[in-house]
C-alpha positions as CSV (number, residue, x, y, z in Angstrom):
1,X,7.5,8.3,-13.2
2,X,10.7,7.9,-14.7
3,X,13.7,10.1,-13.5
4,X,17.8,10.0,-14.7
5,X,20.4,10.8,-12.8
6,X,20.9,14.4,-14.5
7,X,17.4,15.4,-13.5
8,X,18.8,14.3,-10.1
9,X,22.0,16.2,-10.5
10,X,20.0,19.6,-11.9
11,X,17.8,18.9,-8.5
12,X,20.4,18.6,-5.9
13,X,22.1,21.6,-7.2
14,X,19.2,23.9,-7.5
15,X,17.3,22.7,-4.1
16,X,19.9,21.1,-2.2
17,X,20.5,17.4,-1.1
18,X,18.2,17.0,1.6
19,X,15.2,18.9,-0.1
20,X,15.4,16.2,-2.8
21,X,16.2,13.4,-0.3
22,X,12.7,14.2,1.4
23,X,10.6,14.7,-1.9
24,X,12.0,10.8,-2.7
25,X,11.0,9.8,0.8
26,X,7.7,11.1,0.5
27,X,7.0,9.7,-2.8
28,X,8.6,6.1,-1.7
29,X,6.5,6.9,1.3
30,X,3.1,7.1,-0.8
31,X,3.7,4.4,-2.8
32,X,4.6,1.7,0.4
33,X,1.3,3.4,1.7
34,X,-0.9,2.2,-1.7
35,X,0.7,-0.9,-1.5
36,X,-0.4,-1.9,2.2
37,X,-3.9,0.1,1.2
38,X,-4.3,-2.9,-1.0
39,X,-3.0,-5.6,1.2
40,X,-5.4,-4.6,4.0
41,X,-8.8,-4.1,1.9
42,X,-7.7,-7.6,0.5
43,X,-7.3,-9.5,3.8
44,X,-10.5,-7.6,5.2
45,X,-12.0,-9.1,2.3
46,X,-11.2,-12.4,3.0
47,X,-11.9,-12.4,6.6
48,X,-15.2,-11.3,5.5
49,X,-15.7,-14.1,3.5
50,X,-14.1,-16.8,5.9
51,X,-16.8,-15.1,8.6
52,X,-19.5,-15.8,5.9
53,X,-18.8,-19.5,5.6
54,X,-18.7,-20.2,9.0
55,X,-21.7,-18.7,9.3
56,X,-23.6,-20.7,6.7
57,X,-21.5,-24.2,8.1
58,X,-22.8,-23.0,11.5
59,X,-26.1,-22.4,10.9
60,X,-26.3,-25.5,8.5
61,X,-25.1,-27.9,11.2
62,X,-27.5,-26.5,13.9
63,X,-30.7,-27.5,11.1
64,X,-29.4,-31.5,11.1
């Protein structure tokens, strides 16, 4: 979503400067939200797998 500074102007002006200042927090908001979404479901992913190889080193070393 692409925005110039006119569109910004006609906003302010129509809705007023803190209406507009809250719809660009939200939408900062939402996109700092996907962003850690991601990071989280990749660590957990990750700590999954590290659980799973310790797992299989475990029971591996227990069978010698």
């Amino acid at each position: 979503m692409t925005i110039d500074i006119t569109q910004i102007g006609s906003l302010v002006s129509s809705i007023g400067f803190p209406c507009v200042m809250c719809l660009i927090l939200v939408y900062f908001m939402n996109i700092s939200n996907k962003n850690l979404t991601e990071a989280i479901s990749e660590l957990k992913t990750a700590i999954t797998e590290l659980i799973a190889r310790e797992d299989i080193y475990h029971k591996t070393k227990e069978d010698k």
